[in-house]
Structure formats: structure tokens, C-alpha cells
C-alpha positions in Angstrom: 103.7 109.9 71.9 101.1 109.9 74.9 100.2 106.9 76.6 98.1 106.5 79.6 94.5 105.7 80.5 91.7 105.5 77.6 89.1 104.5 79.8 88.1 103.5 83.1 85.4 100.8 84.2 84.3 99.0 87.5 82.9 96.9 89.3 81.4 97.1 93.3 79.0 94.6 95.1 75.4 95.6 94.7 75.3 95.4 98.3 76.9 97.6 101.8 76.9 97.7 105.1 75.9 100.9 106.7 79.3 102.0 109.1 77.0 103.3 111.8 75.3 100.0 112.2 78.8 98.5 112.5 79.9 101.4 115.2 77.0 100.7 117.1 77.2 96.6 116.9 80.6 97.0 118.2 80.2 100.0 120.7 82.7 103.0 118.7 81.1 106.7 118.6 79.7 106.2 114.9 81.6 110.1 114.4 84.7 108.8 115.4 84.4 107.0 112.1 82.0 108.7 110.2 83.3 112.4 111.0 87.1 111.3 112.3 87.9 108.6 109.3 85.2 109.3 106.3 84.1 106.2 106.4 79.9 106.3 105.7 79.2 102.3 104.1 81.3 99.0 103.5 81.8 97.3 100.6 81.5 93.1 100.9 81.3 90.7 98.2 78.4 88.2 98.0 79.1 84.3 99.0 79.3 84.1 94.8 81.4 86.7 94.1 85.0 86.8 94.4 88.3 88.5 92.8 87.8 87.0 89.2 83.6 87.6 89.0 84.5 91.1 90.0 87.8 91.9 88.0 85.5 89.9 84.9 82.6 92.1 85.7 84.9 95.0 85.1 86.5 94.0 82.2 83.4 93.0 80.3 81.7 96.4 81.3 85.3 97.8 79.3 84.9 96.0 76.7 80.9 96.7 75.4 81.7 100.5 76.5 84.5 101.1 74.1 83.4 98.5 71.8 86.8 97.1 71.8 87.8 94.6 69.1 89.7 91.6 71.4 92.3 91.0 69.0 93.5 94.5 69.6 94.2 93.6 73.1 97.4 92.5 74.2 97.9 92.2 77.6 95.2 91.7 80.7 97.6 92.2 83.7 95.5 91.8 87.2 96.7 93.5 90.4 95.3 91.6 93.4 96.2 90.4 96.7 93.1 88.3 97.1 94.3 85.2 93.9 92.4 82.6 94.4 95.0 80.1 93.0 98.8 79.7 94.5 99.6 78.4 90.6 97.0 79.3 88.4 96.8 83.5 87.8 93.0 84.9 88.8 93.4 86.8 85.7 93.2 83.8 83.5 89.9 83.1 84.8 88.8 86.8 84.2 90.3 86.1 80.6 88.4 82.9 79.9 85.2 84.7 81.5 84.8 87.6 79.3 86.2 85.1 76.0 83.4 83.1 76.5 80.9 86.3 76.8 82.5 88.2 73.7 82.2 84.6 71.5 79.0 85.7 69.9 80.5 88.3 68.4 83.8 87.4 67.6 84.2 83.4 67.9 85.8 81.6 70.2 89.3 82.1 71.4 89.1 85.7 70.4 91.5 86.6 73.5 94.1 83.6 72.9 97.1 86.1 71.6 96.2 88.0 74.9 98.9 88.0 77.2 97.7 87.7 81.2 99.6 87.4 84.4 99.0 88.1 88.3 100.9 90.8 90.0 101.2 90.7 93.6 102.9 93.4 96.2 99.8 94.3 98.7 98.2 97.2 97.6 100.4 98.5 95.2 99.8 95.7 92.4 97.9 97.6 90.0 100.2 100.3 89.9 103.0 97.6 89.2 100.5 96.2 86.3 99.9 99.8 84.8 103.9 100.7 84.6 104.1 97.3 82.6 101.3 97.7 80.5 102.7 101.3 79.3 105.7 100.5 78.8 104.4 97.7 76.8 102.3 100.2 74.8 105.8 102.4 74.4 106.8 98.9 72.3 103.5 98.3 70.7 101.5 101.5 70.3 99.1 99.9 68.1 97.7 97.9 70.5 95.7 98.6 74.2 96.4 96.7 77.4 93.7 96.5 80.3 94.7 96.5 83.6 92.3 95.2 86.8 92.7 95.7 90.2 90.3 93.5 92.1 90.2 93.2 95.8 88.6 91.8 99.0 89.7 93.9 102.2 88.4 91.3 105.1 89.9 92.0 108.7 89.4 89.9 111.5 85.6 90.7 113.3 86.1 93.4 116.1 89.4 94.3 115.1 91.3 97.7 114.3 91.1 97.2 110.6 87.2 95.9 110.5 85.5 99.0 109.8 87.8 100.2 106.4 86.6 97.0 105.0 85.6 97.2 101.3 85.7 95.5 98.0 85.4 95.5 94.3 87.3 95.7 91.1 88.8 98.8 88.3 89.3 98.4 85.0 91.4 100.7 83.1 92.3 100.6 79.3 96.0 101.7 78.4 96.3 103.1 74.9 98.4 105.6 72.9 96.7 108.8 73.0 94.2 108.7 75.9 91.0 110.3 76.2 91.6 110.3 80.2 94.7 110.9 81.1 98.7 111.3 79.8 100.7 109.4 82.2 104.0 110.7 82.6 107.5 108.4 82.1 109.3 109.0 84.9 108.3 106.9 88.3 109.9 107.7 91.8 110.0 104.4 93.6 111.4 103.1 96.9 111.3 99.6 98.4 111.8 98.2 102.1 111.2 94.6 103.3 108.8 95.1 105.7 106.2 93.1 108.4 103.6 95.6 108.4 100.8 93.7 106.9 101.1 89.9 105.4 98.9 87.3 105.1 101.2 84.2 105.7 100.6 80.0 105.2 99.0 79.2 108.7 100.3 76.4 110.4 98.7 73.5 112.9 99.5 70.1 113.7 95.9 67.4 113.0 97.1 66.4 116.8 96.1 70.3 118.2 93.3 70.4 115.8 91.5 66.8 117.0 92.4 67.9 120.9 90.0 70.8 120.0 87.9 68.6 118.2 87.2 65.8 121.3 86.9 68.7 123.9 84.0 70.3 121.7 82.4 66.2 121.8 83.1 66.5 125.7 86.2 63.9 125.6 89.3 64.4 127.1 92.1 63.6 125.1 95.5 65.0 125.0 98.4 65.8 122.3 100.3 62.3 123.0 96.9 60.7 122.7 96.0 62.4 119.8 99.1 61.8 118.1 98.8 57.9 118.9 95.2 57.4 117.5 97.1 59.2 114.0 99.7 57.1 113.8 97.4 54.7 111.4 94.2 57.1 110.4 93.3 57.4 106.6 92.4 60.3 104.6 91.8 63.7 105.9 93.9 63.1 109.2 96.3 60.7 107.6 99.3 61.2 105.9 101.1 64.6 106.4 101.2 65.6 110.6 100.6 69.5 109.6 97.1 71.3 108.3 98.2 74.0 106.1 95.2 77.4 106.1 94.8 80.2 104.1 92.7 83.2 105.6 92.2 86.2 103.8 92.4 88.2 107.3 95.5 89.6 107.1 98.4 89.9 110.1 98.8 93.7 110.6 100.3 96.1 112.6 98.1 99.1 111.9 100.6 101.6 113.6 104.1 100.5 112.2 102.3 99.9 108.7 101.4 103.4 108.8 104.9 104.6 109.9 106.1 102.2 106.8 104.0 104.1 104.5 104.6 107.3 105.3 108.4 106.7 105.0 108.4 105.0 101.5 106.1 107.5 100.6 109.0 110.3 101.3 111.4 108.2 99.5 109.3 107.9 96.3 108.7 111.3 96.4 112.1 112.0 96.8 113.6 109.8 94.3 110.5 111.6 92.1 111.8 114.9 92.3 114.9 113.8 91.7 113.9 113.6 88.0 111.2 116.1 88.0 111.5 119.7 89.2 108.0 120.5 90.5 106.4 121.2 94.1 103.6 119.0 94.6 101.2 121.1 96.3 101.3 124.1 93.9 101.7 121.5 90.5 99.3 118.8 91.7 96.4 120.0 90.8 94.8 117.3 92.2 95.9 114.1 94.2 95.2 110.4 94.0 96.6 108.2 96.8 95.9 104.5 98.2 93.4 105.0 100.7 93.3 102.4 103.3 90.2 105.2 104.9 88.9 107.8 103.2 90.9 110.3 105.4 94.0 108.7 105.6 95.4 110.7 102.8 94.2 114.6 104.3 96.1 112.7 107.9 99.3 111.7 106.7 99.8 115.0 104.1 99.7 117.3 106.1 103.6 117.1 107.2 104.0 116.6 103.7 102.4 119.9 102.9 104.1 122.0 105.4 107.2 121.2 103.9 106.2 121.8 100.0 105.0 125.2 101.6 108.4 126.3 103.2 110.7 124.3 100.1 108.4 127.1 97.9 108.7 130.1 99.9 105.4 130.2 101.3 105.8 129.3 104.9 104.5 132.8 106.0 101.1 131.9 104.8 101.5 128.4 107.2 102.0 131.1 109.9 99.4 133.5 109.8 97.0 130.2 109.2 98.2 129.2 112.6 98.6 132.4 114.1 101.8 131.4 115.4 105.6 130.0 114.3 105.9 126.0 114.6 107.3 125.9 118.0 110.4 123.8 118.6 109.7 121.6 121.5 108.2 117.9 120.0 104.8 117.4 121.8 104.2 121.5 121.6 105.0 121.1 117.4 102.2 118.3 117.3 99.8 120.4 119.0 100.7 123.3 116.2 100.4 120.9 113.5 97.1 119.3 114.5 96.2 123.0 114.6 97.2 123.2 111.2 95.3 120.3 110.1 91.8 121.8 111.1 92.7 125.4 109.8 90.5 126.8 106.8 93.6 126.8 104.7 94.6 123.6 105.2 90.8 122.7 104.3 90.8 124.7 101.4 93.5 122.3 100.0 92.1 119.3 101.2 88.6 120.4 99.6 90.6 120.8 96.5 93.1 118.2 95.9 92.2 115.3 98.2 88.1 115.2 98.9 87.2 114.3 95.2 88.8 110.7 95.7 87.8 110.4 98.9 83.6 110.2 97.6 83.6 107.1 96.8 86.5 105.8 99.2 83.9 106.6 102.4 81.4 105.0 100.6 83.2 101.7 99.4 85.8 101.1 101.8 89.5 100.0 101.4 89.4 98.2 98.2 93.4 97.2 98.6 95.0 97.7 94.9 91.3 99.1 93.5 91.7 102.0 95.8 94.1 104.5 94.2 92.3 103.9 90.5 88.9 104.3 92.3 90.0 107.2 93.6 90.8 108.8 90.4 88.1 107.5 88.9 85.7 109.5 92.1 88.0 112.5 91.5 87.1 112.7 87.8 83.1 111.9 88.4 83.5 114.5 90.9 84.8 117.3 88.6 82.1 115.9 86.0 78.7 116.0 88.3 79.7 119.7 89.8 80.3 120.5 86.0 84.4 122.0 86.9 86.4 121.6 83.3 89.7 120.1 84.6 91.3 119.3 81.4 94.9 120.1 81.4 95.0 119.5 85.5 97.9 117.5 86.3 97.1 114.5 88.8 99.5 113.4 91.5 99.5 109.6 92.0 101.2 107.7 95.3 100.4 104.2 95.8 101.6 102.0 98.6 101.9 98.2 98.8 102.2 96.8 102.5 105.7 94.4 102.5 106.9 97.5 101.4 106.9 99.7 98.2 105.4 103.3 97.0 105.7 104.8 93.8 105.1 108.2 92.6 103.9 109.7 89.2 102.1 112.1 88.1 99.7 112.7 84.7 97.5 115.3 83.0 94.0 115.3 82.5 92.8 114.9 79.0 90.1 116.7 76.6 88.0 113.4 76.7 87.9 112.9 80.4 84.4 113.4 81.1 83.1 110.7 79.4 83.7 109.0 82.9 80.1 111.0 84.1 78.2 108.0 81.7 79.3 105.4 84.4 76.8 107.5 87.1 79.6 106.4 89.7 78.0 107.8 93.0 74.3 107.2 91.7 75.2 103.6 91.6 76.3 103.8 94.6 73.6 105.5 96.1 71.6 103.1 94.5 73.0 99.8 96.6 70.8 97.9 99.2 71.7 97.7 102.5 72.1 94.4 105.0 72.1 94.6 108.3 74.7 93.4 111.0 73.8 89.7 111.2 73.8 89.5 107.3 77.1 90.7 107.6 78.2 89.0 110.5 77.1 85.8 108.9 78.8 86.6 105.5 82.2 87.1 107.3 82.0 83.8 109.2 80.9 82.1 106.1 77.6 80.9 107.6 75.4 81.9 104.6 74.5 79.3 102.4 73.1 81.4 99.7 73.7 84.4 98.3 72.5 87.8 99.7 70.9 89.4 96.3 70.3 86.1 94.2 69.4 87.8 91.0 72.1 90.4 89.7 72.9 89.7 86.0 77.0 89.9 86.2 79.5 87.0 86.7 79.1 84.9 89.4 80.4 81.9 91.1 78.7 78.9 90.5 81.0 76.5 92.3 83.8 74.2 93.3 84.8 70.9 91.3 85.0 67.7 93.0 85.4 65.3 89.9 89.0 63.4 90.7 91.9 65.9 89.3 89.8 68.8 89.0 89.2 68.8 92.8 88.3 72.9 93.6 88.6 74.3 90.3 86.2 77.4 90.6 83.3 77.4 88.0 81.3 80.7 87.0 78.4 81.7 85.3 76.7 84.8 83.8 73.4 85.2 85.2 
């Protein structure tokens, strides 16, 4: 029986920021970006939009494409590292969202034998919610499952990690025999605790905080003063010494998360093979990765590649592409392999397995567990605007959650694939409207009081509760 992905849906903010305006705003050579990382426009949500109007937005858009009856649906997993709840799952807002939307036609409650649940790990999530949802579909084949991967990518302003911003939600419908693609069974996984990339509880004391506070005023007070005038104070600074934050900025070590990626990478892949005889560049026909930049895959591969080549036999062609044997001294091997990298061979794999995903990737940004399924969903749109009939292509998948995990799988392209060229993927994207810096600026220091585009018919936020026990409970609307 084949199970794997029916059909795909999403969901990005009808709004970007232009990369060259941000190189220029924060003095980078716009090619180091545009030509060194693939990055061409950034992805932000609106001040009403968040992980659950964008995962919702994607779902719905699922739902009235396939025309699929709700009580056929049995699970909604979400993959997201930007909940909005430390109880209550994102995906049950998503659920109630679209229940309320589908009531017309199918009464109320039409989802409430749906299962939903949150799955966190970084950016590899989604993956985590699709191996669930098929082996679910192994146990139940006559029902579907939808998986969402919904993300925010926000890094602190002027930092390493600003400019592969991005943001937006897939939605992908699991079924037994898939119009998309077959998933294979087996999964090559490997798993490290890691501190590459967290986002952890912040910490101050009220005492630090209302120092800061009286020196903004012009009055001089210090900690053992502060914590005095405490002692007896009443609400907000009363009670508990300690202000707890959450920021969606994340702490990260771009280098060593790198290095950490690469490496479980190699282990998945290993453990992969280990249950699958194949050679990945020769098999894969094409390849779908998590792409914190649109580059970053073509970068980080290209070790990879050299050794598929010489595991296969085919190191001679490495050489001649080179002109020379990979010399054994380390800085003169990086030189060779940089050389590598930039040689037409090298690009004619890159052109062929790795540029389709990166379309949309340079035009979006990172969209943390979205990335990998809008990837495959760019490759496919790719295939389907140049008009290439890749039915019966088998796709490599790696994804990679920060913390750390990777997995590795692989699945064939189906005879149904192209109905993914109705969704007009880079037209809409094409189709955005710009903001300029301060817009932007603004929107990441949360300064805007309303919303960028006011009018865009989707889900949006409409607000936070303040009634006594329903204090921040998030309310949406469909415009």
C-alpha cells in the first residue's frame, strides 16, 4: 500500500521585504546575499497574523481544494517552533478556525473526532508530524491526516541571522495512494543534545528592571533601593521577585549550529543507507532539504557529493572537473574543494537537484519547519511551469531541527503531481507588495499599531482577552 502526500497547500504573508533594501539599511554588499546566499525578498507576518492564522489559512485552502469531507480526517498534527501557548497546542486553534469556517456545510463540530497535537524539535517538527501521520495512515488507510508546518523566523535586528528571515505556513494531506508523492518506510535518524539554537525562558529580577526604569525618568536609584521600595508594592511589581520573558529571537550560534547540522546530517544518512542500498547523488533525482538560506544546501553538499562520487566509482570525473587530484594538505584541500564548488559540473547538479527548492526559499526566507515542504512544494512548481514530466523521480528528503536531530527519507514522484501548477506558487509570489525598511523596522520592534495590508480576506487576529480567567486568550476572525 502507498502512503505519502495527496496534496500540498500554503500559506505566505501577502507582504516582503526586498533583501537589497535590508543590505543597504545595514551596510552588507547586497551580492554577498543576493548572489553569495540566494536570498532576493523576506517573508514577515503582519501585526494580525501569527502561527495559527497562517497554519489555519493553509489548512482551509486544503480543505476547499480537495473538497475534503472533515469527518474523513483524523489527525491535524502542527510542526511549529513559534506555539503561541506553553499549554494549550496552536493546532487546536487552527482546528477550531477552519470548524467554524467548514460549519455551513457540514454543521458544527464537524472536526471533533479529529485528533490534533503540537510537535516541537526546531525545525524538524513537521517532519516528526508527517512520520506520525503515516504511520497512522499504515493503521487506518481509510482515513487522511493533514500535517502543518507554520513558522515565524525573527532574529535579533542587525544580527547574523536577520537577513534569512521568513515566514508562513504548509499544508500537506497524508493519504493512501497519493497523487504527489509515495513516501518510503524506512527513516535514517540521528539525535544529539545540542546548544546551537534555543529560544529559552528569559530571566530578570523587577529590582533590575525598575533601576532601568527610574534612570529612563532621570532618578537615581539603585538595586538595594529598588528592592526596598518592593518589599510592599501591589500588582504588577508585587508578589513574585522575578519577570519571566518570552522572545521569539532565538539564542544561536550560527557557526557551531552549522557544524551540528552537517554532522547529524552524516549520521542520518548513514544510519539511512544502512537500510537502503542506494547512492544519493546518482538515485536522488532531486533533493529537498531544510534551508535556513536558499544556498545553504548547494554549500554544505558539496563534501557530501564528493564522497557519493568516489563510494560510486566516479571520482575520475571529480578530477578532470578540477583539473587536478584533491591534494592532501588541509587549507590546500579547501582551496580544491571551493574550486569544485564553482566548477560547471558541480553546477550542473546543483541546477538539477538542488535549485528547484531553492525558488521560492530566496524569495520567502527561512520559514523554520515550513522550509523543507516548501521546498518540495517549489521543486514540483518548478518541474510544472518549465513543463519537465518528473513522474517516477525519486526525491531525497533531509531535515534538521536545531537542539539536535536530522532525518533522512526518500519518496517517488507520482502520476498526479502536477496538479501543484493550480496553486501559481511563484506568481503569487511575484504578486506580493513590498514595504520598505521603516515598515519593517517598526513591525520587528512591535511599534505598529495596525496592520500593514488591512484588507486580505484570510484568518486574522483580532485580539487578546482581558475578561477575568480568559486573560490573553487569542481571538481570530475571517475577514
Amino acid at each position: 500500500m502507498k502512503i505519502g502526500i495527496d496534496a500540498i497547500s500554503y500559506y505566505v504573508p501577502n507582504h516582503y521585504l526586498p533583501i537589497e533594501a535590508l543590505a543597504k539599511a545595514r551596510n552588507i554588499e547586497y551580492a554577498k546575499l543576493n548572489k553569495g546566499l540566494g536570498l532576493t525578498s523576506m517573508s514577515f507576518p503582519d501585526v494580525d497574523e501569527d502561527a495559527a492564522s497562517m497554519g489555519a489559512n493553509a489548512v482551509l485552502d486544503l480543505f476547499q481544494r480537495e473538497s475534503l469531507n472533515p469527518s474523513d480526517v483524523g489527525r491535524i498534527y502542527l510542526g511549529t517552533e513559534s506555539a503561541l501557548d506553553s499549554a494549550k497546542p496552536t493546532a487546536t486553534y487552527i482546528l477550531d478556525l477552519v470548524e467554524k469556517e467548514l460549519s455551513t456545510e457540514f454543521g458544527p463540530r464537524s472536526l471533533k473526532n479529529t485528533d490534533a497535537v503540537d510537535m516541537t524539535f526546531a525545525c524538524i517538527g513537521a517532519v516528526d508530524a508527517l512520520e506520525n501521520a503515516c504511520l497512522y495512515l499504515k493503521q487506518n488507510p481509510g482515513k487522511k491526516a493533514i500535517i502543518v508546518a507554520s513558522d515565524l523566523a525573527k532574529y535579533n535586528l542587525g544580527s547574523t541571522g536577520e537577513y534569512t528571515q521568513g515566514a508562513g505556513a504548509v499544508a500537506l494531506l497524508i493519504s493512501k495512494d497519493p497523487a504527489i508523492i509515495s513516501l518510503g518506510s524506512e527513516i535514517g535518524v540521528a539525535t544529539k543534545g545540542e546548544r546551537d539554537f534555543f529560544k529559552p525562558r528569559r530571566t530578570q529580577t523587577k529590582s533590575s528592571v525598575l533601576v532601568q526604569a527610574a534612570h529612563l525618568l532621570g532618578i537615581n536609584l539603585n538595586e538595594e533601593e529598588a528592592k526596598t521600595k518592593l518589599l510592599d508594592a501591589k500588582g504588577f511589581w508585587g508578589g513574585n521577585t522575578m519577570i519571566r520573558t518570552y522572545l521569539e529571537e532565538p539564542v544561536f550560534d550560527g557557526q557551531y549550529s552549522n557544524s551540528a547540522y552537517i554532522a547529524r546530517i552524516k549520521e542520518a544518512l548513514e544510519d539511512f543507507q544502512s537500510k537502503i542500498s542506494l547512492n544519493p547523488a546518482l538515485d536522488w533525482g532531486r533533493v529537498v532539504m531544510h534551508l535556513p538560506y536558499a544556498f545553504q544546501g548547494r554549500r554544505m553538499l558539496v563534501n557530501f557529493y564528493l564522497d557519493w562520487m568516489q563510494t560510486n566509482g566516479r571520482w575520475n570525473e571529480v578530477v578532470e572537473a578540477v583539473g587536478s587530484e584533491k591534494p592532501e594538505n588541509k587549507e590546500e584541500s579547501k582551496n580544491w574543494v571551493r574550486t569544485f564548488s564553482k566548477s560547471d559540473y558541480y553546477k550542473a547538479y546543483v541546477d538539477k537537484a538542488l535549485a528547484p527548492a531553492e525558488r521560492a526559499s530566496g524569495l520567502i526566507g527561512n520559514m523554520y519547519t515550513a522550509s523543507i515542504f516548501m521546498g518540495l512544494l517549489s521543486t514540483l512548481c518548478d518541474a510544472a511551469e518549465k513543463g519537465d514530466n518528473i513522474e517516477g523521480v525519486c526525491i531525497g528528503f533531509m531535515g534538521y531541527g536545531s537542539g539536535s536531530k536530522a532525518k533522512v527519507f526518500q519518496g517517488y514522484v507520482q502520476k498526479g503531481w502536477s496538479k501543484v501548477a493550480q496553486l501559481n506558487l511563484f506568481e503569487r509570489l511575484n504578486q506580493r507588495t513590498a514595504v520598505d525598511f521603516n515598515t519593517y523596522e517598526n513591525w520587528h520592534n512591535e511599534r505598529l499599531s495596525l496592520p500593514i495590508l488591512p484588507k486580505k480576506n484570510v484568518f486574522v487576529l483580532e485580539g487578546l482577552r482581558t475578561e477575568e480567567n480568559q486573560e490573553f486568550f487569542r481571538d481570530y476572525k475571517r475577514q
